[in-house]
ZAMARGU-4260 file (C-alpha; in steps of 0.2 Angstrom, whole numbers, plus 5000, padded with zeros to 4 digits):
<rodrens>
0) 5000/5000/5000 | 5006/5017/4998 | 5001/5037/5000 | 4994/5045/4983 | 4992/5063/4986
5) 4982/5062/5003 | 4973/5046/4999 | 4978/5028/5005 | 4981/5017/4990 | 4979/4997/4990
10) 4983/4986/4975 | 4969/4975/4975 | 4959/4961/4964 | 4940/4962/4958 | 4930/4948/4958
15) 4910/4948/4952 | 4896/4942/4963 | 4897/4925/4955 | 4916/4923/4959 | 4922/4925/4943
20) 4937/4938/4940 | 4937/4953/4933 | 4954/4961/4933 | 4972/4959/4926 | 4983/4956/4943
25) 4972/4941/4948 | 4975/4929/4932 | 4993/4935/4935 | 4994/4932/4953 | 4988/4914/4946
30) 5001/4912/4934 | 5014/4919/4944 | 5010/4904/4957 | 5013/4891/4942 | 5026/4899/4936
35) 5035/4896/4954 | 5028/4879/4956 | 5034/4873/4941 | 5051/4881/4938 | 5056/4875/4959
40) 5053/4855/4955 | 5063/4858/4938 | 5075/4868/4948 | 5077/4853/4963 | 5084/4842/4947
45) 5100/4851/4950 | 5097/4859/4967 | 5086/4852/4981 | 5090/4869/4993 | 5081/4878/4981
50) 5064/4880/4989 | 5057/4897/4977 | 5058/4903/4960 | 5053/4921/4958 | 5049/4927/4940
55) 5055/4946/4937 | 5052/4961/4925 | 5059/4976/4919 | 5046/4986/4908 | 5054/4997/4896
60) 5041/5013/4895 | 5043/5023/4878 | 5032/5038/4878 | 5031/5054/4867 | 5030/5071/4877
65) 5022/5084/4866 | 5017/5102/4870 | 4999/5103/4879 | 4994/5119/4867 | 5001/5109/4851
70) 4992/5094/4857 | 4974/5105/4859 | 4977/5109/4842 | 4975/5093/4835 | 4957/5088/4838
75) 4964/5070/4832 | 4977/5070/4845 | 4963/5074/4858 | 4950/5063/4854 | 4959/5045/4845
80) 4976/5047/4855 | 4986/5048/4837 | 4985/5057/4822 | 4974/5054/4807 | 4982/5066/4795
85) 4999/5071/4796 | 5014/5073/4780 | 5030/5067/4787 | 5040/5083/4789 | 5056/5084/4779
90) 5067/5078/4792 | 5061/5067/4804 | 5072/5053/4812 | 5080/5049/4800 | 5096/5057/4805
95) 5097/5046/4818 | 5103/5060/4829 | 5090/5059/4844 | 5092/5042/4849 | 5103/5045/4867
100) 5107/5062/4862 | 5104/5077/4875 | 5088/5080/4881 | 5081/5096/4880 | 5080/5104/4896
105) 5059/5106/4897 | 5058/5089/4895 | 5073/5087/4908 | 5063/5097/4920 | 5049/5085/4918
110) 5059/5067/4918 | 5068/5076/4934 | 5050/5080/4943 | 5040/5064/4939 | 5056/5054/4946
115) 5055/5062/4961 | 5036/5058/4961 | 5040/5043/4958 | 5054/5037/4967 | 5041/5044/4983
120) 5028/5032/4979 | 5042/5016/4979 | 5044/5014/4960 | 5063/5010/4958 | 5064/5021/4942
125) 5083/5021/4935 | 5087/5028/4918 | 5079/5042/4905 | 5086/5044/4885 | 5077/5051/4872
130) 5072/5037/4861 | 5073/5036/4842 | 5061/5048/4835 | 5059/5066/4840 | 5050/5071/4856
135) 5051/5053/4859 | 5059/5047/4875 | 5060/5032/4889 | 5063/5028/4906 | 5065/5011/4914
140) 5065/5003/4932 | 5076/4992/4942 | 5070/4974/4940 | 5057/4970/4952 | 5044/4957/4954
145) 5034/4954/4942 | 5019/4960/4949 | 5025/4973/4959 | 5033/4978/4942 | 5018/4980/4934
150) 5009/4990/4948 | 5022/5001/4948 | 5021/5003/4928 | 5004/5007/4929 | 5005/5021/4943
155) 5020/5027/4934 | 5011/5032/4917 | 4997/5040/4930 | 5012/5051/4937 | 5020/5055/4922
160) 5003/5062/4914 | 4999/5071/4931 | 5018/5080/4932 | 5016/5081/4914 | 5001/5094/4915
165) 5011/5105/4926 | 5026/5106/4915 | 5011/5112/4901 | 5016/5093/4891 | 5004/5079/4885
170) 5011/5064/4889 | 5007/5050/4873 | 5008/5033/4878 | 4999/5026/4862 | 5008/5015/4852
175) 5010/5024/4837 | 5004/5044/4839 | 5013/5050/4823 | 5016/5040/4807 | 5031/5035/4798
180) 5040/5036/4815 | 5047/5025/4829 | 5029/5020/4840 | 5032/5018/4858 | 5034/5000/4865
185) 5034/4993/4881 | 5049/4983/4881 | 5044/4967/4895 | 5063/4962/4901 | 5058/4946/4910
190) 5068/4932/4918 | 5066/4919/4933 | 5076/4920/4948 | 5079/4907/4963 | 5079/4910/4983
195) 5097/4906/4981 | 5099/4921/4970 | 5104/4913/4955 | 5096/4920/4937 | 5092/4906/4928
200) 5094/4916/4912 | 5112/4920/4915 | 5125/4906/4907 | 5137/4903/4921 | 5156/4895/4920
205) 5151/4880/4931 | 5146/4864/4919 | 5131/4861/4931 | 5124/4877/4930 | 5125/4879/4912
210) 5116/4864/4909 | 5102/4873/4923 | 5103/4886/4911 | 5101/4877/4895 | 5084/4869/4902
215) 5075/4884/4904 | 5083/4892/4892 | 5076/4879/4878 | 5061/4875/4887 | 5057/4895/4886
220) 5058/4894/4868 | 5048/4877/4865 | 5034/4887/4875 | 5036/4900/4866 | 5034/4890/4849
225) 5019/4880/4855 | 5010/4893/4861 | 5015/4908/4850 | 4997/4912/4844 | 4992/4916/4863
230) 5006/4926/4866 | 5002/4937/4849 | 4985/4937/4858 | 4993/4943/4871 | 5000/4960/4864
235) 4985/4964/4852 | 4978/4981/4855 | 4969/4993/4841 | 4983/5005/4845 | 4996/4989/4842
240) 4988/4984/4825 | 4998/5000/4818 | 5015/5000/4828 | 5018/4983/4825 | 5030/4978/4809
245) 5040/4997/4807 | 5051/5008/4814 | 5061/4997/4824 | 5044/4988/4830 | 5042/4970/4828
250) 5034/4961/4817 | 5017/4952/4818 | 5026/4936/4817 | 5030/4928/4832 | 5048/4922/4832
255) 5065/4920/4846 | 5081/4928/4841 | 5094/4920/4853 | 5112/4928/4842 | 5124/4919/4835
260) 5132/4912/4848 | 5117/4904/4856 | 5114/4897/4841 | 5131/4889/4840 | 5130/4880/4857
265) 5110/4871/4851 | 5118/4866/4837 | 5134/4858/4846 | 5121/4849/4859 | 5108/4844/4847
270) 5123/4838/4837 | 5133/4829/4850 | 5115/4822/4857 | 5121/4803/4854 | 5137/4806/4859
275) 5141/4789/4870 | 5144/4793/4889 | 5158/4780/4897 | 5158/4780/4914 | 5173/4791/4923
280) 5168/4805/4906 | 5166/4821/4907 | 5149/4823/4900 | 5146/4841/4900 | 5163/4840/4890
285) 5160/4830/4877 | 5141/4839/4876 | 5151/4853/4873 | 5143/4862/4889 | 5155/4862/4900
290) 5157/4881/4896 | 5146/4894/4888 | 5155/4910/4884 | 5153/4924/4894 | 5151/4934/4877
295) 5134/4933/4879 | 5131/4948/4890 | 5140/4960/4879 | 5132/4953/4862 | 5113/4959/4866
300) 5103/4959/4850 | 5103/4977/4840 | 5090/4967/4827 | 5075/4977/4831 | 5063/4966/4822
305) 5064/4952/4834 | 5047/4953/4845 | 5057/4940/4858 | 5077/4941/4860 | 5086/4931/4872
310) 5098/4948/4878 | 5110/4940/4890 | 5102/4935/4906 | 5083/4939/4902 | 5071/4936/4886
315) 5066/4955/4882 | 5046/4954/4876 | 5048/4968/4863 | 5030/4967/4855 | 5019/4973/4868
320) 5014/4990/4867 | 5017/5007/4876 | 5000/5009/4883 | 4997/4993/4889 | 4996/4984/4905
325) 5009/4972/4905 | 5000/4961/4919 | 4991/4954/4902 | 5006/4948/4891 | 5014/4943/4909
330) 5002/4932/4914 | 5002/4922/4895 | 5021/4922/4894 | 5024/4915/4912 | 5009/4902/4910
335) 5015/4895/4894 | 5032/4891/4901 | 5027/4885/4917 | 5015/4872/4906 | 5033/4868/4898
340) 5042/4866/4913 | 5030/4854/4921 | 5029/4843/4903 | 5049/4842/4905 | 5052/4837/4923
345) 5036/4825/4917 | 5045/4818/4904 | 5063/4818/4913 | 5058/4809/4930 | 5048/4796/4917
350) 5066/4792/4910 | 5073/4792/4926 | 5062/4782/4932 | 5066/4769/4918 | 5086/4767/4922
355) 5092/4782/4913 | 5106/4793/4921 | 5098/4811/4927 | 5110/4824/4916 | 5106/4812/4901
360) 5087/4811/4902 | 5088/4831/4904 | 5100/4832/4888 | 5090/4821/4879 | 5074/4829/4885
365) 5083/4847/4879 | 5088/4840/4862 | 5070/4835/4858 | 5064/4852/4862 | 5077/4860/4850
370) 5072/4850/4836 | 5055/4852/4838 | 5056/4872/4841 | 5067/4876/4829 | 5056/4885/4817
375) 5053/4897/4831 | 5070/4904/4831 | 5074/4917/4817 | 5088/4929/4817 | 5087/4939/4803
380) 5077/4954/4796 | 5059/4953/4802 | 5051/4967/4791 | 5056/4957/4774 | 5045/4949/4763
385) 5057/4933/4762 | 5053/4933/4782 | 5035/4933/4778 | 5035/4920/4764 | 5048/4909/4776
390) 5038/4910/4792 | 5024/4903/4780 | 5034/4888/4775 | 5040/4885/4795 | 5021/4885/4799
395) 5021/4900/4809 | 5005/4912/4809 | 5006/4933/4803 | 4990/4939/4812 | 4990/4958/4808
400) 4976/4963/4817 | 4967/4963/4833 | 4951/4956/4828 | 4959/4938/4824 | 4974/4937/4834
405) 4963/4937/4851 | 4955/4921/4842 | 4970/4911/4850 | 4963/4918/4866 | 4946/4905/4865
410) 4954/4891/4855 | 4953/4873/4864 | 4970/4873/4867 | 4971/4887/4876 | 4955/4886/4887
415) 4961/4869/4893 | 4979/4878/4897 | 4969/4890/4907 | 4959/4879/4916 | 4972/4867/4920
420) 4981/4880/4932 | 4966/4888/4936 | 4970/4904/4928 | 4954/4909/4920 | 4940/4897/4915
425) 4930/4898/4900 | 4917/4911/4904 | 4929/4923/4910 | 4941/4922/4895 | 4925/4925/4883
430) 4920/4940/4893 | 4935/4945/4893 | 4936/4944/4872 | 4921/4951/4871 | 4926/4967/4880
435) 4942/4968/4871 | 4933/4966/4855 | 4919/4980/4861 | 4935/4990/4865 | 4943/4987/4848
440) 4927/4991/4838 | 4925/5007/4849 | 4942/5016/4846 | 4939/5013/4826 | 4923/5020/4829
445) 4929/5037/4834 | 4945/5037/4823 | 4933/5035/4809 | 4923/5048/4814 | 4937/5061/4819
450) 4943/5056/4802 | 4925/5062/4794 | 4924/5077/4804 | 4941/5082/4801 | 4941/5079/4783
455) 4925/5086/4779 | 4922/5099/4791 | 4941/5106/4790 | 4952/5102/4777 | 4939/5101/4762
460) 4935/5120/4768 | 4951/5124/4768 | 4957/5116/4753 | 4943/5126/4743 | 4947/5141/4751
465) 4966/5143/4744 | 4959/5133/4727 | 4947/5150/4725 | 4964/5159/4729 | 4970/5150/4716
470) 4955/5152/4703 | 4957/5172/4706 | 4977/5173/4703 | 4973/5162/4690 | 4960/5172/4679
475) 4972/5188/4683 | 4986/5180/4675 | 4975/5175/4661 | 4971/5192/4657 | 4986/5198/4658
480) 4992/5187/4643 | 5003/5176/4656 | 5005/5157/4656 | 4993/5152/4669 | 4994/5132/4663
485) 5005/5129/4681 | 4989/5137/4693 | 4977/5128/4682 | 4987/5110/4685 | 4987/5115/4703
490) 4967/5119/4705 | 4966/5103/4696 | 4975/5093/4708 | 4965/5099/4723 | 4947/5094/4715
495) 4955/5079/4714 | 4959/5077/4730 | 4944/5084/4738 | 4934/5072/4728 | 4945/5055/4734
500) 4942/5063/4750 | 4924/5067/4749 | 4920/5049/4739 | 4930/5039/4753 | 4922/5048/4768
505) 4904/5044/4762 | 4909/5026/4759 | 4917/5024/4775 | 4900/5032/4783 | 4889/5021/4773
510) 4899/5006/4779 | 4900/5009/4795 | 4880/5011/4795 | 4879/4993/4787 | 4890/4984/4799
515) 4882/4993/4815 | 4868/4982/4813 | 4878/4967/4813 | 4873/4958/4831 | 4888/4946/4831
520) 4901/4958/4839 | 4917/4945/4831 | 4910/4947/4816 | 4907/4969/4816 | 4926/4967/4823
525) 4933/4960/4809 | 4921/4971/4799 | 4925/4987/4803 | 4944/4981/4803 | 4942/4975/4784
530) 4929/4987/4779 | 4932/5003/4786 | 4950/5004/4793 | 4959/4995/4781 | 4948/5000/4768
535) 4947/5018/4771 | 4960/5024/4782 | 4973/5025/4774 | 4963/5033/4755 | 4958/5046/4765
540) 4974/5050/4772 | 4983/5048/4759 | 4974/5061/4750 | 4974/5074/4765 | 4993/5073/4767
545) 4995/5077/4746 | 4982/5093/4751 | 4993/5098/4763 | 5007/5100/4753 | 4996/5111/4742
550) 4990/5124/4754 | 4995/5139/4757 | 5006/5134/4774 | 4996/5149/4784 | 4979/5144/4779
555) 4982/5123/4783 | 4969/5120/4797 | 4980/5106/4808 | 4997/5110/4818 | 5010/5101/4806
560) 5021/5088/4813 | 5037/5098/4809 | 5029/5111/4823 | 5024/5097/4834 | 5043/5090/4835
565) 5053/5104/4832 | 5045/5119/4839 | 5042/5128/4854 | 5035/5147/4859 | 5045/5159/4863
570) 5038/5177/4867 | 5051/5190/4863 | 5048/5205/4873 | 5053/5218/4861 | 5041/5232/4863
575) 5040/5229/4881 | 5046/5248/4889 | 5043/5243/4907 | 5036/5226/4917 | 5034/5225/4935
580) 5026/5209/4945 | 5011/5211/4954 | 5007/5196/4964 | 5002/5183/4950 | 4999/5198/4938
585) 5013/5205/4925 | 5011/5223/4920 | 5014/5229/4904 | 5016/5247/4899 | 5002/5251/4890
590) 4991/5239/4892 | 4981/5230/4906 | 4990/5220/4919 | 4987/5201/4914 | 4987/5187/4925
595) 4999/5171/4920 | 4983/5161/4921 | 4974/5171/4908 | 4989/5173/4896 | 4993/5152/4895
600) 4975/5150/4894 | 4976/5164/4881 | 4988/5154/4873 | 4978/5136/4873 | 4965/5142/4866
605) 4971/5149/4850 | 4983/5136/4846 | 4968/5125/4848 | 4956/5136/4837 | 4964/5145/4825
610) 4980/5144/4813 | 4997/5150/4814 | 4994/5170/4808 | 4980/5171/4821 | 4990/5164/4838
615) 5005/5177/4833 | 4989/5191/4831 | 4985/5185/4847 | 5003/5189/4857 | 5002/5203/4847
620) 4985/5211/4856 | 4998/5210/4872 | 5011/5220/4866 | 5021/5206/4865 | 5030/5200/4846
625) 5026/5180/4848 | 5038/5169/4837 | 5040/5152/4831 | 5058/5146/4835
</rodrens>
């Protein structure tokens, strides 16, 4: 428990009437305990003093921190959490010049005061960088439990947005605000940890321990491969659907990067398997166990494309997204391998149990499982078509959306997997699809809406506006006697773009009429996915983000990205003869004295509601000469 402001704050569980649960922490908690349960009796086959295994997380948390008056200007931004119409400025991150480069000092201020914040309320944050995009940034925790880890996660996005407020920033968390750059992950760095403090993850120079390594290391990726539908499942938001597969995301594809290295020592022990063991022989030895370099640490993966990379001593879950609760891919991922880890030390004691010497039943055991996952394990670029066409061959699903990925979630194979640790039984895992889906259909609901509003109500205004400019200067030019044929292309363009814009929009309306009155809320899921997101989207957008570069820049109705990343206000006092404070008033000579309040407010509201010209007209009626710098 712990103080929030003045109130008294206890992470709990729900539960219904009827006993069924209805939160994220209590499948966990459930998972977590087999998990434990599990990993301890595999654990006792090399150590019987180990009594506990703990499982631990480091969540990753990427986030975008934009300017509170920008972010009011973008009706898109306010209302669907990302922008629906944006042109990529002319530089954005492509000069890779903002990953771990200086943060700027306002968004300093902030990461400084939310840590304090933070560090109050128990959550062991330890490092901010600005990440890879611009006004993108990260901070990341010490390792903790895992479900303490996530508690502290969750309370960690409240405190950002709360200190983010008083610093005048939004604070995005949605997994991919601006397109054509880097969306924000949540990186889950998970691993197991004994009583005796030994990370099972980590490759050690003792024989016996390597080969306590190498079983939950394999056995992590055969879970992974059996179950790698459910752990897609697991990560699938609507906000996910468009982060996932660019930018340094990873793919839809569910595959294990493990480096060079690791690779090497499967093979050696899958091919040194039916090695014969004399008695007095070294077996780790001639396994070629006996020592796993120490390399491994220092060679984490920089391929970006793997969704889960073995990075040392811990698998890092890269797919699941910024705004998430990782309590949800948590519970799946430590489930899965806990069903692995009770198959193996089935299927070990059984060939103990018919003669056969301990450290060979387990090799033996291990060398089944490479075999039989090695279609799981992919170490090369995950956004390329040959991937796509590979993975096909290897059997291995590419769910792109929501809708169908959480079909995993109800499949025989998983209801039985969580019934037989108790971890949710049936009704409660439909329910639950039912609201994700409910949730799904909602968020496209309104991006397709605020893509009709906007569209229609704003840019097709505009976009006329500047065409009758257009019309006038180009009648002049005619009769003067001069060319006009460039003006005319022009107007030309934009009708043409107004009518894919205007066509689209009415379609996407009329389709969105037709499924509404669909009952079966699978089937409008996968409709309005197919037929109005996929459909539509990206038409409509496509033929905004051309307008825009068509528009006079002063008369374009939305803050441009280059503005939203790049710049900031800065109110140059120039015709300011005298200012003296008054309290929480500034007076300028001349004018009326003007409270801080009233001038931000001043400010919010006209970059909220009118373009560029006006907010400078604006600083202006203050006697103040407002910039853009």
């Amino acid at each position: 428990m712990f103080l929030y402001g003045k109130t008294l704050s206890i992470p709990t569980v729900f539960v219904s009437y009827t006993g069924e649960t209805l939160d994220t922490k209590s499948p966990l908690l459930k998972a977590l305990k087999a998990v434990d349960k599990a990993a301890t009796q595999v654990c006792q086959l090399f150590d019987k003093d180990i009594q506990h295994v703990v499982a631990s997380l480091g969540a990753e948390q990427e986030y975008f921190a934009v300017d509170k008056s920008l972010f009011n200007a973008r009706p898109d931004l306010v209302m669907a959490g990302r922008t629906v119409f944006g042109h990529a400025p002319a530089r954005g991150q492509q000069m890779e010049d903002h990953y771990f480069g200086t943060i700027p000092s306002r968004v300093y201020d902030f990461m400084r005061d939310f840590e304090i914040e933070s560090w109050k309320l128990g959550i062991p944050v330890r490092t901010r960088h600005n990440e890879v995009a611009p006004s993108q940034f990260e901070v990341a925790p010490l390792f903790e439990e895992v479900n303490v880890a996530n508690d502290h996660n969750q309370l960690m996005m409240d405190v950002m947005s709360r200190v983010g407020e008083k610093h005048n920033l939004k604070i995005l968390f949605h997994e991919k605000p601006f397109a054509g750059l880097n969306g924000s992950g949540k990186h889950n760095n998970w691993s197991l940890i004994t009583d005796t403090g030994v990370n099972l993850y980590a490759p050690s120079s003792s024989a016996r321990d390597n080969l306590l390594f190498l079983t939950f290391f394999v056995t992590t990726i055969k879970a992974v491969h059996e179950h790698a539908d459910l752990l897609r499942a697991s990560i699938a938001t609507a906000g996910n659907d468009f982060r996932l597969g660019a930018n340094e995301a990873p793919p839809a594809i569910m595959s294990v990067f493990i480096g060079s290295q690791m690779t090497a020592v499967l093979d050696e022990l899958e091919k040194k398997g039916n090695v014969k063991i004399e008695k007095g022989d070294n077996m780790y030895m001639k396994l070629g166990i006996d020592q796993i370099p120490e390399i491994i640490l220092d060679a984490t993966d920089r391929n970006r494309t793997s969704p889960f990379a073995f990075t040392g001593n811990k698998f890092e879950f890269r797919a699941v997204g910024g705004s998430d609760n990782c309590g949800i891919p948590m519970a799946v991922l430590n489930l899965i391998v806990a069903d692995q880890l009770t198959k193996f030390f089935e299927t070990v004691s059984k060939e103990i149990e018919k003669g056969e010497e301990k450290r060979l039943a387990i090799v033996n055991v291990l060398r089944k499982y490479i075999k039989e996952s090695k279609a799981i394990r992919f170490e090369g670029d995950g956004y390329s078509e040959d991937w796509v066409k590979e993975a096909a061959k290897r059997g291995l699903s590419n769910i792109k959306n929501m809708p169908r990925a959480i079909d995993a979630y109800v499949s025989k194979k998983s209801l039985d997997l969580f019934e037989k640790y108790g971890v949710k039984n049936h009704k409660e895992v439909e329910a639950r699809n039912e609201i994700k889906l409910e949730s799904y259909l909602k968020r496209v609901q309104i991006e397709a809406r605020v893509i009709g509003d906007l569209a229609m109500n704003h840019i097709i205004p505009t976009a006329i506006a500047y065409q009758n400019k257009l019309i006038t200067n180009a009648n002049g030019l005619k009769g003067l006697g001069v060319d006009n044929t460039a003006v005319v292309a022009t107007i030309k363009e934009i009708s043409g773009h107004i009518e894919t814009i205007k066509t689209n929009v009415r379609q996407m309306v009329d389709e969105r009429k037709r499924l509404n009155k669909v009952q079966d809320t699978h089937k409008r899921a996968i409709g309005y996915c197919d037929d109005v997101k996929e459909k539509f989207f990206d038409k409509i957008r496509d033929a905004v983000d051309k307008l825009e570069l068509l528009v006079d820049d002063e008369d374009w109705p939305l803050v441009k990205y280059r503005i939203t990343f790049f710049k900031v206000i800065t109110l140059l006092f120039k015709r300011l003869k005298n200012c003296s404070p008054l309290g929480s008033s500034f007076l300028f000579a001349g004018s009326q004295a003007v409270t801080l309040k009233q001038f931000k407010d001043g400010i919010s509201n006209e970059f909220r509601m009118t373009p560029r010209n006006k907010m400078i007209n604006s600083f202006n009626k203050l006697n103040l000469n407002g910039t853009m710098d």
